[in-house]
C-alpha positions as CSV (number, residue, x, y, z in Angstrom):
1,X,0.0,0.0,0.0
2,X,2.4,2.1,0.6
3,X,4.5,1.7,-2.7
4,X,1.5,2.8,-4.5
5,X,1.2,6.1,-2.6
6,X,4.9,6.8,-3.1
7,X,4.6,6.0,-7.1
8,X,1.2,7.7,-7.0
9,X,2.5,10.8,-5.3
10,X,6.0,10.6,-8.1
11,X,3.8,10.5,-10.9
12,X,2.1,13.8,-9.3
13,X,5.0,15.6,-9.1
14,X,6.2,14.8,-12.9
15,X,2.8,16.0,-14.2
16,X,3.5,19.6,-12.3
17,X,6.7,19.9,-13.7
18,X,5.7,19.0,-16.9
19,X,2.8,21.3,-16.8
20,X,5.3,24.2,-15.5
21,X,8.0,23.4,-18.2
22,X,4.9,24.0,-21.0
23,X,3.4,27.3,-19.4
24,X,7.2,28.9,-19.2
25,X,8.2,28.2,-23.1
26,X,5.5,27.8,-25.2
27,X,6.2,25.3,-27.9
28,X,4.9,22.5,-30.1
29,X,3.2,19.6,-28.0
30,X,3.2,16.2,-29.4
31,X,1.5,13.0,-28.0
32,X,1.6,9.6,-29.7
33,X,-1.3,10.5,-31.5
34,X,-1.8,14.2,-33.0
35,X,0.4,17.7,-33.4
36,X,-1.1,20.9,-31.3
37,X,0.1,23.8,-32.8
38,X,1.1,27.1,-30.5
39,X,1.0,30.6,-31.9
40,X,3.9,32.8,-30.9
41,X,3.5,36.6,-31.6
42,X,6.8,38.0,-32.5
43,X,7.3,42.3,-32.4
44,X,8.4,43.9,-36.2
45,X,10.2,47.4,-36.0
46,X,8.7,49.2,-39.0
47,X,11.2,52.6,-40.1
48,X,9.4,55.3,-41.2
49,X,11.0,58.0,-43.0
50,X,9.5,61.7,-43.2
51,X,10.7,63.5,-46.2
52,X,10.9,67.3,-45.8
53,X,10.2,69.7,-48.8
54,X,12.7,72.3,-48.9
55,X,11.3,75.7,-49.2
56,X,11.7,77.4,-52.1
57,X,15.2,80.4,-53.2
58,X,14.4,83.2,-53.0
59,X,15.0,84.9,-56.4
60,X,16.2,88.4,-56.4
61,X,14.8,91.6,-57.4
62,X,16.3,93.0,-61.3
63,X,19.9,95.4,-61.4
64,X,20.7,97.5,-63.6
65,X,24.4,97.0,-63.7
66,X,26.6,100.1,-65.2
67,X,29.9,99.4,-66.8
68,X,32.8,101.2,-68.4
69,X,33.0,100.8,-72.7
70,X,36.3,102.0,-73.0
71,X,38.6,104.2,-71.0
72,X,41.4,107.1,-71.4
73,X,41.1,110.6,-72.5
74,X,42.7,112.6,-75.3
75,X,45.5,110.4,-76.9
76,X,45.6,107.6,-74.5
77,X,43.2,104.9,-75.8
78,X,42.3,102.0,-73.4
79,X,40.2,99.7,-75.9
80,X,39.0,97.6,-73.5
81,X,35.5,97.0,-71.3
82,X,36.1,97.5,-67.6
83,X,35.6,95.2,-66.2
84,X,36.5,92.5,-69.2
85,X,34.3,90.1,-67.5
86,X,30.9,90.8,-65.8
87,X,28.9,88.1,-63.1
88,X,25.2,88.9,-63.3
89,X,22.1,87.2,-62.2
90,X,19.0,86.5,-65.0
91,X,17.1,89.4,-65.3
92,X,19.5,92.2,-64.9
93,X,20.3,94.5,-67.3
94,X,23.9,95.9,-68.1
95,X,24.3,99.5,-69.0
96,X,28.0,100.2,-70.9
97,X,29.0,103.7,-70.7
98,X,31.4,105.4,-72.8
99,X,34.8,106.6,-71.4
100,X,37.7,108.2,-73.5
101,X,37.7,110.2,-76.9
102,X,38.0,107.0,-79.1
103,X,35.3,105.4,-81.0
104,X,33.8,102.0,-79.9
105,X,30.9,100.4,-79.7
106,X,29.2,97.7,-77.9
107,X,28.1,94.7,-80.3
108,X,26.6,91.3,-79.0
109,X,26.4,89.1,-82.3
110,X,23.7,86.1,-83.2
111,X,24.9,82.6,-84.4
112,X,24.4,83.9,-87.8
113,X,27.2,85.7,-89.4
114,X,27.6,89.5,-88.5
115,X,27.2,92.3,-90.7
116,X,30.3,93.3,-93.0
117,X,31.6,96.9,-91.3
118,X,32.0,98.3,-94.4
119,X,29.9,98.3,-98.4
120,X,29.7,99.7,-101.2
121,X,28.0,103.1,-101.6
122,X,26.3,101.4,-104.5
123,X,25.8,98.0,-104.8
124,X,25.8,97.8,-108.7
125,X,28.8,100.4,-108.8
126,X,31.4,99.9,-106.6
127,X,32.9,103.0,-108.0
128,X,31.1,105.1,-105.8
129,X,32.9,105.0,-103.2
130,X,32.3,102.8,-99.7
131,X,30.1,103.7,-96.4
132,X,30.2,102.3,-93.2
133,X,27.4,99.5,-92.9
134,X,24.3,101.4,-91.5
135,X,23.8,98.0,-89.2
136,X,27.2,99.1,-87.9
137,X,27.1,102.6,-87.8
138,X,23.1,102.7,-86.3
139,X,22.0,101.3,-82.6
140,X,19.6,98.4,-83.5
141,X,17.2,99.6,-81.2
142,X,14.8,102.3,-82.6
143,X,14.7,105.5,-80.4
144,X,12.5,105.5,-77.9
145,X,12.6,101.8,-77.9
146,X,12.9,99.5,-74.9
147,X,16.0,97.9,-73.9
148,X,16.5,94.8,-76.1
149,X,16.7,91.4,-74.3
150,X,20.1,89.3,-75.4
151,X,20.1,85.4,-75.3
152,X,22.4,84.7,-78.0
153,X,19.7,84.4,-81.3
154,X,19.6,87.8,-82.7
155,X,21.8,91.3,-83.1
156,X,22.3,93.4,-80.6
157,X,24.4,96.6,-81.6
158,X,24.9,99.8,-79.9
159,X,26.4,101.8,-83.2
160,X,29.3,104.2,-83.1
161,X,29.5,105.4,-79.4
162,X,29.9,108.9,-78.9
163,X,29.9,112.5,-76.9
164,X,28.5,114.5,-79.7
165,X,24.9,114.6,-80.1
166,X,23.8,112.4,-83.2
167,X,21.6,115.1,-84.4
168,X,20.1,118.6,-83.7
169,X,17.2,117.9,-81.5
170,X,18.8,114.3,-80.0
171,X,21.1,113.6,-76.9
172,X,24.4,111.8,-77.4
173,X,24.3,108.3,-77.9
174,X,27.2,107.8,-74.8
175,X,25.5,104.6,-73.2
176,X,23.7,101.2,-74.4
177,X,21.9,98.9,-72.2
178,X,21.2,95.2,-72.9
179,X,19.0,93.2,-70.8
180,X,19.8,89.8,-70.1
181,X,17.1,87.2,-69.3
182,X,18.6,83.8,-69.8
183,X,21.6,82.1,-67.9
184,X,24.8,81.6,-70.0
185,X,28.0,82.8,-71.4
186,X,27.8,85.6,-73.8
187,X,30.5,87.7,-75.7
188,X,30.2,91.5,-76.2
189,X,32.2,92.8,-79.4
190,X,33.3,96.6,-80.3
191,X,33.6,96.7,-84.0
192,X,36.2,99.3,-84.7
193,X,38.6,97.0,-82.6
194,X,39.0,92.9,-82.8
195,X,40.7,92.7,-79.6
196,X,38.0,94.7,-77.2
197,X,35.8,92.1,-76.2
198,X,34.3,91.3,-72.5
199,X,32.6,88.7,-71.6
200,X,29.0,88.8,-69.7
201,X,28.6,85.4,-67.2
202,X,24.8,85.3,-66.4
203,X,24.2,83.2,-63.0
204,X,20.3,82.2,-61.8
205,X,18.3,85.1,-60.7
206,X,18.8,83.3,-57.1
207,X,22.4,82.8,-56.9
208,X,23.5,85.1,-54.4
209,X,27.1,85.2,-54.7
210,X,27.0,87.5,-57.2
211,X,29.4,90.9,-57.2
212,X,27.6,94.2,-56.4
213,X,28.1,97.5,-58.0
214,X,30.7,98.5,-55.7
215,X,32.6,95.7,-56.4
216,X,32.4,95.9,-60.3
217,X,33.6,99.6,-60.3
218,X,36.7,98.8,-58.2
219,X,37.4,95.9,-60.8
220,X,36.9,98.3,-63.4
221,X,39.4,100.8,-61.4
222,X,42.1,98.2,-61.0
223,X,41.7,97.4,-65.1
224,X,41.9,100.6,-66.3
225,X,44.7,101.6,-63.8
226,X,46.8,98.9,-65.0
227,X,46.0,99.8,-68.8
228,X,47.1,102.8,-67.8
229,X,50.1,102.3,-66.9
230,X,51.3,100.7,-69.8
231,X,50.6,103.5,-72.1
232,X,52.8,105.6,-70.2
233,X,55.1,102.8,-70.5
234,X,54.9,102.8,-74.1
235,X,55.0,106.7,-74.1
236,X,58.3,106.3,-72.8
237,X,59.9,103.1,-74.8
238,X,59.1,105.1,-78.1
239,X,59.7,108.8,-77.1
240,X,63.5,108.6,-78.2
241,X,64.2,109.3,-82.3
242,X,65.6,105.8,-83.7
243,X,67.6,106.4,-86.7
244,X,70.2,104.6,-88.9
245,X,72.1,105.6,-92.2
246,X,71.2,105.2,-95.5
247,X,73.5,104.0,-98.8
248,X,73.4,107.7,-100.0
249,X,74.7,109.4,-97.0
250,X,71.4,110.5,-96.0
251,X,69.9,109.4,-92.5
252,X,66.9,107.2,-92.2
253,X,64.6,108.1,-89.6
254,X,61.9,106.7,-87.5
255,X,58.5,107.3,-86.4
256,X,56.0,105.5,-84.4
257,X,52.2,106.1,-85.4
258,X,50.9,104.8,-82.0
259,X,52.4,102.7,-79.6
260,X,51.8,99.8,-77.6
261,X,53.8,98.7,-74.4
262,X,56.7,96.8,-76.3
263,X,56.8,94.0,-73.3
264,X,53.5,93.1,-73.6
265,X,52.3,93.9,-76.4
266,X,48.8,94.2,-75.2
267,X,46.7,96.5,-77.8
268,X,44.1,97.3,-75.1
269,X,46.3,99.9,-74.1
270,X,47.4,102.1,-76.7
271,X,49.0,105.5,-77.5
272,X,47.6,107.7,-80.3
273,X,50.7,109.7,-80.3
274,X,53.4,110.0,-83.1
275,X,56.9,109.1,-81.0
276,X,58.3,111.3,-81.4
277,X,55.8,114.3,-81.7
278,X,58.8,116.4,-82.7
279,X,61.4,115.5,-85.1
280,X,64.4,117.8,-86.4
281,X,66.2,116.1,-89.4
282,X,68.6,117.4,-92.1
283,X,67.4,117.8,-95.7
284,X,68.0,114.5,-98.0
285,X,67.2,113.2,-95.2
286,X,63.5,110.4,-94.9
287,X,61.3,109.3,-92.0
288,X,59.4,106.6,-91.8
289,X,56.6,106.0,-90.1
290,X,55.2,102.6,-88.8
291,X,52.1,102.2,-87.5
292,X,50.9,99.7,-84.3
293,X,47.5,99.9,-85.0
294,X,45.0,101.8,-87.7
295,X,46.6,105.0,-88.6
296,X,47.6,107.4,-91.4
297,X,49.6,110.5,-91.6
298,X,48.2,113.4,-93.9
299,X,50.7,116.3,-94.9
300,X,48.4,119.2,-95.8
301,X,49.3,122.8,-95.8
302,X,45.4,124.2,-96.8
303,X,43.6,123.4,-93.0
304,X,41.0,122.1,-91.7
305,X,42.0,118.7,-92.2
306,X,39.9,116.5,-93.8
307,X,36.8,114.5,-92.0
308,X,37.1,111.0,-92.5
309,X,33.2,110.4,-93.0
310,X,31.3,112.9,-95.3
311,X,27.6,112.0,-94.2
312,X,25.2,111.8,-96.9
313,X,21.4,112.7,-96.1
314,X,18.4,110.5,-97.8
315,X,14.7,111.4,-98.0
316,X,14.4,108.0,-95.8
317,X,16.4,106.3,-93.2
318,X,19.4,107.7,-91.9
319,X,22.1,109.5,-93.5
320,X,25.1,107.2,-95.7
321,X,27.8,107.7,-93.6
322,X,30.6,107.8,-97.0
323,X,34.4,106.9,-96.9
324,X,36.1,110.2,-97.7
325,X,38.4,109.2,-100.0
326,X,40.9,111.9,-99.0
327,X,41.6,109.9,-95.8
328,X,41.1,105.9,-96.9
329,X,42.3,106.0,-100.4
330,X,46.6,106.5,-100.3
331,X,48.1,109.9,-102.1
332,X,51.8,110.1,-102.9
333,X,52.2,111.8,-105.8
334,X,56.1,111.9,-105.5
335,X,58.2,109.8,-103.2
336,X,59.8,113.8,-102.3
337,X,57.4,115.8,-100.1
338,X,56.0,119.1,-101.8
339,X,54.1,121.5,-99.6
340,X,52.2,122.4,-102.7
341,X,50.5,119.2,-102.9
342,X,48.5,116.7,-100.5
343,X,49.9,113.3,-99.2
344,X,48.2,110.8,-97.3
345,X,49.4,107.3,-96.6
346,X,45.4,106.0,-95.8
347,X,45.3,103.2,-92.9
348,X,48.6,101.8,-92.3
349,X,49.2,99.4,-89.6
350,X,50.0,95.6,-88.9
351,X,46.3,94.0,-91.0
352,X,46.3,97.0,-93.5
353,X,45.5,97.0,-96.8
354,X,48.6,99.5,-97.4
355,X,50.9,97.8,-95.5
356,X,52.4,99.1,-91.9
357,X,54.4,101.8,-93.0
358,X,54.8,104.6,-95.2
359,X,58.2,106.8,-95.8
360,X,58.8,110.1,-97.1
361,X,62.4,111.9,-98.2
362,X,62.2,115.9,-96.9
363,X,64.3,118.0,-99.4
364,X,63.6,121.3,-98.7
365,X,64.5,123.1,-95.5
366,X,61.6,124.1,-93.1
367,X,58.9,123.1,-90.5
368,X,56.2,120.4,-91.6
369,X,53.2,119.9,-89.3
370,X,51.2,116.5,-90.1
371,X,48.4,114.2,-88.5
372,X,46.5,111.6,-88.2
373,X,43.6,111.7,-90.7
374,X,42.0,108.4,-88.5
375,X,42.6,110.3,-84.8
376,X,43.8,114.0,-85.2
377,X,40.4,115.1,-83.5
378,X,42.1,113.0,-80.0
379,X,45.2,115.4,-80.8
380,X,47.7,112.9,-83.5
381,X,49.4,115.5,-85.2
382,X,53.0,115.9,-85.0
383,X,55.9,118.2,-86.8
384,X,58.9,117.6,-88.9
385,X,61.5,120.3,-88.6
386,X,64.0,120.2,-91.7
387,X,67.3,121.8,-91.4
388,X,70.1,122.7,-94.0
389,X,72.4,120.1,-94.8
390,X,75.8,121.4,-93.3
């Protein structure tokens, strides 16, 4: 009796613990007969990700943005745009003004090729002479117009800058906007001189690090100082009379029509000056002048000295602004000067059509004065004093 209380009372025990092992870890039961199945819940960590939308740039307001076209006065030419290159944001608009004595203008060209600068006065005759290409000459806005809008497809042109007034009852054309809506890279041309070119970078109208006005005159300040500098540079490399002898016993002698610094070269900077402006020589003796960029020299003892455009008015349109041929066509009716009659060497100069320099022999004794027919308005004259031969 008692054996079956003690296995009674072990079998007890093994059912609690079994019964305790199934409540603590949950788990699939088998008997000898069936599967019971036990659900476990497991936890899943979902990410969730908030995406924030950035608020919008704020784009800024339109500039008008003024610039220099050129700079120098009287006979020192800087034939540059100051600054030569120009940050702006879409939308502002770029005013060039004009500095100096010197004729430029401010061209911005379209993919198609640009106008020729020069034509014939009549197209079926080229005899009659050539003109300056009204496209050229002309702004391409219409008075009164608006400002024009430049994103590289059409012809933007400011025509022959200038102090003067461009006619009785009109102010002088001195200054040429050119609005600029489009981001980009764009090139602005003067057409009296290859090398004066600037270029206009145009950022998004909400790029902030963008110069201010302040900041594009004191670029402007540094250029034109430096430009400066070089013409009186040059002034000073060419001043001295260069000379040599020649196979008859004469002397050869040498004048500079304009200058350029002779380190650097740099035709932004130029003199328009002949170096120099004084010469004394012997008669028999024969100067020659050579030109650095587009000049002439004109001896002429009946003043004024002649205008190198002779405008001619039409019922329509604006005058034909005519090639006088007394300054573009050359005149040397004896290789010996003769006070009695005109010379003119026309554009001489390193791309000219009459070559880069032009001599004359001085026979008689006396004081010559002569000019520029191109510049003598900006004060290129200069005087050739001939003395007796000893």
């Amino acid at each position: 009796m008692s054996r079956q209380i003690c296995f009674l009372t072990v079998l007890a025990v093994a059912v609690l613990l079994l019964s305790g092992c199934q409540m603590a870890a949950p788990a699939m039961v088998t008997d000898a007969s069936r599967e019971v199945p036990v659900t476990v819940e497991v936890t899943k960590e979902v990410e969730v990700v908030v995406t924030a939308t950035p608020e919008p740039m704020m784009a800024y307001d339109p500039r008008e943005i003024f610039v220099l076209a050129a700079g120098g006065q009287d006979t020192s030419s800087v034939q540059a745009f100051l600054p030569a290159t120009i940050h702006i944001r879409a939308g502002d608009t770029v005013t060039w003004k004009l500095a100096g004595d010197d004729a430029h203008t401010v061209t911005l060209f379209s993919h198609e090729s640009p106008p020729e600068f020069v034509l014939p006065v009549d197209m079926a005759d080229p005899t009659k002479g050539a003109m300056v290409n009204p496209l050229v000459a002309f702004p391409s806005r219409i008075p009164g117009g608006p400002v024009e809008s430049y994103d590289g497809h059409i012809f933007v042109n400011s025509g022959q800058l200038s102090h003067e007034p461009a006619g009785p009852d009109a102010p002088p054309n001195n200054t040429f906007s050119v609005n600029f809506p489009t981001p980009g890279i764009y090139k602005v041309h003067c057409y009296f001189h290859p090398w004066h070119t600037a270029t206009v970078v145009v950022h998004e109208n909400t790029d902030a690090d963008v110069p201010d006005q302040a900041a594009i005159d004191a670029q402007a300040e540094a250029e034109l100082a430096s430009y400066l500098a070089q013409i009186d540079m040059a002034r000073e490399q060419h001043n001295l009379p260069v000379n040599m002898p020649a196979a008859d016993g004469s002397t050869l002698w040498f004048v500079q029509a304009g200058a350029v610094n002779a380190l650097t070269g740099d035709f932004h900077a130029q003199v328009y000056e002949f170096l120099p402006r004084d010469l004394t020589i012997k008669a028999g003796d024969t100067v020659v002048w050579v030109s650095a960029e587009f000049h002439s020299v004109v001896l002429d003892d009946a003043p004024p000295a002649p205008e190198p455009i002779l405008p001619q008015m039409q019922e329509n349109g604006p005058p034909l602004l005519v090639l006088n041929p007394e300054v573009f066509a050359p005149m040397r009716p004896s290789p010996v000067y003769d006070p009695a009659q005109y010379f003119n060497s026309a554009d001489i100069g390193p791309i000219a059509a009459n070559g880069a320099a032009w001599a004359l022999t001085f026979m008689e004794p006396g004081v010559y004065t002569y000019l520029c027919g191109l510049h003598h308005q900006m004060g290129m004259e200069g005087t050739i004093v001939v003395e007796p031969m000893e």
